[in-house]
N, C-alpha and C positions, 0 to 999 in steps of 0.2 A: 332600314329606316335612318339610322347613325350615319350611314354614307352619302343618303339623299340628302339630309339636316348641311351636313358638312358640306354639299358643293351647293347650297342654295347661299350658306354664309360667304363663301367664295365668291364665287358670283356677285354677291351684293358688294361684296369688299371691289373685289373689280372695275366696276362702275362705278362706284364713288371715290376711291384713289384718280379714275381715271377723267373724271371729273370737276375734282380740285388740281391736280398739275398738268393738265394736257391746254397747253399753250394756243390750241386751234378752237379749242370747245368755242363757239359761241354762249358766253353767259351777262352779254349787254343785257341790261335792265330794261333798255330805252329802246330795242330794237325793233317793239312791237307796236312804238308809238304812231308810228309813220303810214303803217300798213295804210292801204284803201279799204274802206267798207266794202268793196265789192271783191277783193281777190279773195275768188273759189271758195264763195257763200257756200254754208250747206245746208240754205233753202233750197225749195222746190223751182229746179229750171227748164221750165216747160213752153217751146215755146207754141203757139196759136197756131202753126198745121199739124203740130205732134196732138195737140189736145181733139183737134177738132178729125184727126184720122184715126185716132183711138176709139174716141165716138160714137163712130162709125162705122166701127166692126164689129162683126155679127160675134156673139157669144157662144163657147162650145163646154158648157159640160159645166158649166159656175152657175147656181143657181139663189145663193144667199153669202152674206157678208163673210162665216164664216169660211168657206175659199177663200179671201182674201188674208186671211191672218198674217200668212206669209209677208205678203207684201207690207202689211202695218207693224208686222212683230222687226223688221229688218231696217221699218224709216226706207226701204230702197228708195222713194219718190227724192228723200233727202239726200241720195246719195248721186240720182242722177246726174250731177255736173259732171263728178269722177269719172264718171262711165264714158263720156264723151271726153274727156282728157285723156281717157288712156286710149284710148280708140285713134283722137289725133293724133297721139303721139306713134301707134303704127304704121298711123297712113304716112308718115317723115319718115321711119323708118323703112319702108317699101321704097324712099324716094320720092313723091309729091312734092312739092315744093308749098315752103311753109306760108306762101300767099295765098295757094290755092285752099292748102287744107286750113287755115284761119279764116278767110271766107267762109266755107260751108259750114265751120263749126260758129259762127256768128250766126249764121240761118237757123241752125237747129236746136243750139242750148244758148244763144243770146251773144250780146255783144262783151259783155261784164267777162262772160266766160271764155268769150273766144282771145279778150286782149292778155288776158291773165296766162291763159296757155303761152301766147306765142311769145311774152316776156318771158317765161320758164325756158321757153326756146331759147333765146337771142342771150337767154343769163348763162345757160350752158355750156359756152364760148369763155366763158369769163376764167378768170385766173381763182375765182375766187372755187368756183365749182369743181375744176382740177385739185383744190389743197382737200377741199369737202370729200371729191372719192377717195384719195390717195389718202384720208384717216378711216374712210369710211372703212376699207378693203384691210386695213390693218383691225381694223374694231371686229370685224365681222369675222377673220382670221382670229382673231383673241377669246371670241366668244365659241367658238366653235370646240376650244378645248372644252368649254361647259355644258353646251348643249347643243343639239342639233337642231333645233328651231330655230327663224329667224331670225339676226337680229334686230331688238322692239327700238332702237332709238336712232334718233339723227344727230350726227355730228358734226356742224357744221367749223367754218374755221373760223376763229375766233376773230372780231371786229371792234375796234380795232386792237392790232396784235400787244400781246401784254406789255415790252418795250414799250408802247407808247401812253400806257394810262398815264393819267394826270401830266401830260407833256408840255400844256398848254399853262399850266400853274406852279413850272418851275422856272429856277435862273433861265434868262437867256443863252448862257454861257451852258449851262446842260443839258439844256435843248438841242445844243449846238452839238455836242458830244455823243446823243443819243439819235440825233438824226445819220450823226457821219457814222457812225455804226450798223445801226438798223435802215432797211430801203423801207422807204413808205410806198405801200400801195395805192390804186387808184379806189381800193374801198376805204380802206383808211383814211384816204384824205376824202372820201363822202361823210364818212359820220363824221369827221370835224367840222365840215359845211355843215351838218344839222344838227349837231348837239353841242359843239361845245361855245364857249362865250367869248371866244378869244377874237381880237380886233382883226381889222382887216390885212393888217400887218402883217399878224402872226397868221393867217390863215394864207397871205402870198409866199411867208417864209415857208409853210410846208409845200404850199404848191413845186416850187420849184423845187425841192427836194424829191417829191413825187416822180418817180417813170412810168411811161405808159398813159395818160393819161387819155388814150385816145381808146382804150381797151374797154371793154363791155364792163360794168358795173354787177359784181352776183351780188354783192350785200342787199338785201334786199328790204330793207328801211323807207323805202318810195315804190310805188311802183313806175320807177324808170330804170333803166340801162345806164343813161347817158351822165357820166360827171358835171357836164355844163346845168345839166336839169335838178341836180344837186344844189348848184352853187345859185340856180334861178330860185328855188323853194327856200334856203337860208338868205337870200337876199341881198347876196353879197355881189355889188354890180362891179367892184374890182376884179374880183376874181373868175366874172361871166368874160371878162373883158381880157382877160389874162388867157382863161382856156381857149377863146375865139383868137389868141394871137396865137397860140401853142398850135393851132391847127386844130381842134376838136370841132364841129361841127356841128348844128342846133340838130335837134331830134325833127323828124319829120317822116312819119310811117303815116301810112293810110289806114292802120287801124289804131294804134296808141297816141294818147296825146303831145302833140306838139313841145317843141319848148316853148312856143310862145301861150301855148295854154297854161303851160306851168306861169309864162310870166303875167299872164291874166288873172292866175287865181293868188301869185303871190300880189299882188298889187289889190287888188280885194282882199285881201288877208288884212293889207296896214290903211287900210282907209279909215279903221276904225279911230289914226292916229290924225287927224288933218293935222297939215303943217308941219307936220313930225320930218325929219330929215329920210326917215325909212321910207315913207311915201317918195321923197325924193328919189331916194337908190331905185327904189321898184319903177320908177316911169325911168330912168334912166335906162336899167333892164331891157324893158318893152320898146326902147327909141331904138336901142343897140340894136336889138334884133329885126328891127322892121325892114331892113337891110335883103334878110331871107327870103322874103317873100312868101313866109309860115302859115300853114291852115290853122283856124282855131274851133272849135266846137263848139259854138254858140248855141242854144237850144230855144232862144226870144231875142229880137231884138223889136224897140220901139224907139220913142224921142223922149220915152218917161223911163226905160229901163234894158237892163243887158244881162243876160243869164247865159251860162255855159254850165257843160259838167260835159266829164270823162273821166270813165272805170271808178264811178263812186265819190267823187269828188264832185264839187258844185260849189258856183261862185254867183255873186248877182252886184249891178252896181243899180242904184238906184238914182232918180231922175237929179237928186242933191250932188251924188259924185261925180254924175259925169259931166254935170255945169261947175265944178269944184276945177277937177281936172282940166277943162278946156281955160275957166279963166287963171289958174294957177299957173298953168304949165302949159298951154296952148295947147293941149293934148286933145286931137279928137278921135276918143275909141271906135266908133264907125270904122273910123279908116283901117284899123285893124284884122277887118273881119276879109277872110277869105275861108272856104266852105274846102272841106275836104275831100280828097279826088277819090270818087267811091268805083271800087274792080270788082269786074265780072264775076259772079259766080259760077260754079261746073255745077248742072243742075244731077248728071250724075253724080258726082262726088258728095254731096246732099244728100241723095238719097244711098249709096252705101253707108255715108256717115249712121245714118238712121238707121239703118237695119244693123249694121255692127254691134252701135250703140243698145240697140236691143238684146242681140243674142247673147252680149255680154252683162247685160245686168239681168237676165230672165235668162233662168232656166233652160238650158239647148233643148231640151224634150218637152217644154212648155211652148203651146201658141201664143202668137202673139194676141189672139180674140179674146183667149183668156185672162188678158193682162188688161185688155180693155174692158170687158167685162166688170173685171178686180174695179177698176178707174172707176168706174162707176157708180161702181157701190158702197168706194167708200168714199169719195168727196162729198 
């Protein structure tokens, strides 16, 4: 009992020494502010042929609610989106190529769920996810002296790196000292695009200290990749204008939002400022980019009004903004609008998704009739 006592105290000392001095830990305050409503809800994601082929099927051996306990004691219904994530993530792994298996996983657990995956993809690549295994693998190797179960936490790398806290509200001159010593990242310099206050100066002087800036984005404080899609949501049309000379390239995927959607919704963000110079910066944004030839994900448009949204975001201008805009700024949003170029789906890959997705969240020795059945009885 004395010896259990003693390495449970261990252990706890372990994790919280490693805690406080481990330079990678992610312990931003701020970093949860950014999230999207929508990345990998865990509501119920079901989509309209899973409910309606559930329905459907003949029930074998269930004949009142409680058969179903299982299912309500587990929330499984809440856990379904998981199931279909890790399921994509086999089908990449087998090799599929991640347009295809994004596709069907948009058919089968939604669109919210399938953009959210294939960011987890595209963030994969990132320098930031290499530091995140390389403590992971040292953490899980540390833990291993304590116990043989797995280990419970995530350690992501710290954002940005502890060198740079409060960089932006010291001398120039030790700014200057602390950049030529430490390399700024390309996530580093994201969270100074969204958190901190520093002018546009200060925010070119880190740019250019920054390498890589062309490199996939892991921090994940937005749901984008892209650094330009960073500096479009803090609104800094210098430094859109900086990375577009660096060579970075607007975002433009067939299934995540645009950077010109980012610059639709930061421009709807500062409307609430007419006249305000920020309003300025943002249509400057949106001119810069028009250049692209960028899809944007409009979900109305009229002559009294303009709505968009992607992966939980949602912007709207109303019939006052966008006569503000044109007589302001000669700006007419219309013209912005190009529709997004939507790819085939594999009707088989659909449906392996689906049955994978099954045999992994239900029981391998369970029917699926019985699962419909369960569906049944308890909604």
């Amino acid at each position: 009992m004395v010896n259990r006592i003693i390495s449970v105290v261990l252990l706890v000392l372990f994790v919280v020494v490693w805690l406080l001095v481990d330079d990678y830990l992610s312990d931003n305050p701020h970093e949860k502010k950014f999230h999207s409503s929508a990345e990998i809800k865990k509501n119920v994601i079901v989509s309209a042929d899973i409910n309606s082929s559930l329905n459907k099927a003949t029930a074998v051996g269930v004949t009142h609610s409680m058969s179903c306990d299982r299912l309500k004691d587990t929330k499984l219904q809440n856990k379904l989106s998981d199931f279909y994530m890790q399921v994509a993530a086999k089908y990449i792994d087998a090799g599929y190529r991640l347009d295809d298996v994004t596709q069907a996983l948009s058919f089968v657990a939604g669109k919210d769920v399938a953009a959210a995956f294939r960011l987890s993809q595209l963030r994969q690549d990132s320098d930031f996810a290499a530091k995140t295994d390389e403590r992971m693998q040292y953490l899980r190797e540390e833990w291993q002296t304590f116990s043989d179960k797995p280990f419970p936490f995530k350690a992501e790398r710290r954002v940005p790196a502890k060198a740079f806290d409060g960089l932006l509200s010291k001398p120039l001159e030790e700014q200057q000292v602390i950049l030529s010593h430490h390399a700024l990242s390309v996530d580093d310099l994201a969270y100074f695009l969204l958190f901190e206050k520093g002018n546009e100066g200060d925010l070119l002087r880190l740019l250019v200290h920054t390498t890589g800036v062309e490199q996939v984005v892991g921090f994940s404080a937005l749901d984008s990749s892209s650094i330009l899609d960073y500096a479009i949501y803090g609104n800094h049309a210098r430094s859109v204008n900086a990375l577009l000379n660096r060579g970075v390239l607007p975002s433009h995927d067939a299934f995540l939002a645009s950077s010109m959607d980012w610059a639709m919704y930061n421009l709807a963000k500062q409307m609430a400022n007419h006249g305000s110079s920020a309003v300025t910066q943002a249509v400057s944004i949106l001119e810069t980019l028009n250049d692209y030839q960028l899809s944007t994900r409009w979900t109305e448009s009229s002559s009294s009004e303009i709505v968009g949204s992607f992966s939980g975001f949602s912007y709207q201008f109303d019939a006052s903004d966008i006569e503000y805009l044109n007589n302001e700024y000669g700006l007419n949003l219309k013209s912005f609008f190009r529709a997004p170029v939507m790819l085939p789906s594999s009707n088989d890959l659909v449906e392996k998704m689906r049955h994978d997705a099954a045999v992994l969240a239900f029981d391998s020795n369970k029917v699926r009739e019985d699962y419909a059945a369960c569906f049944k009885l308890v909604h």
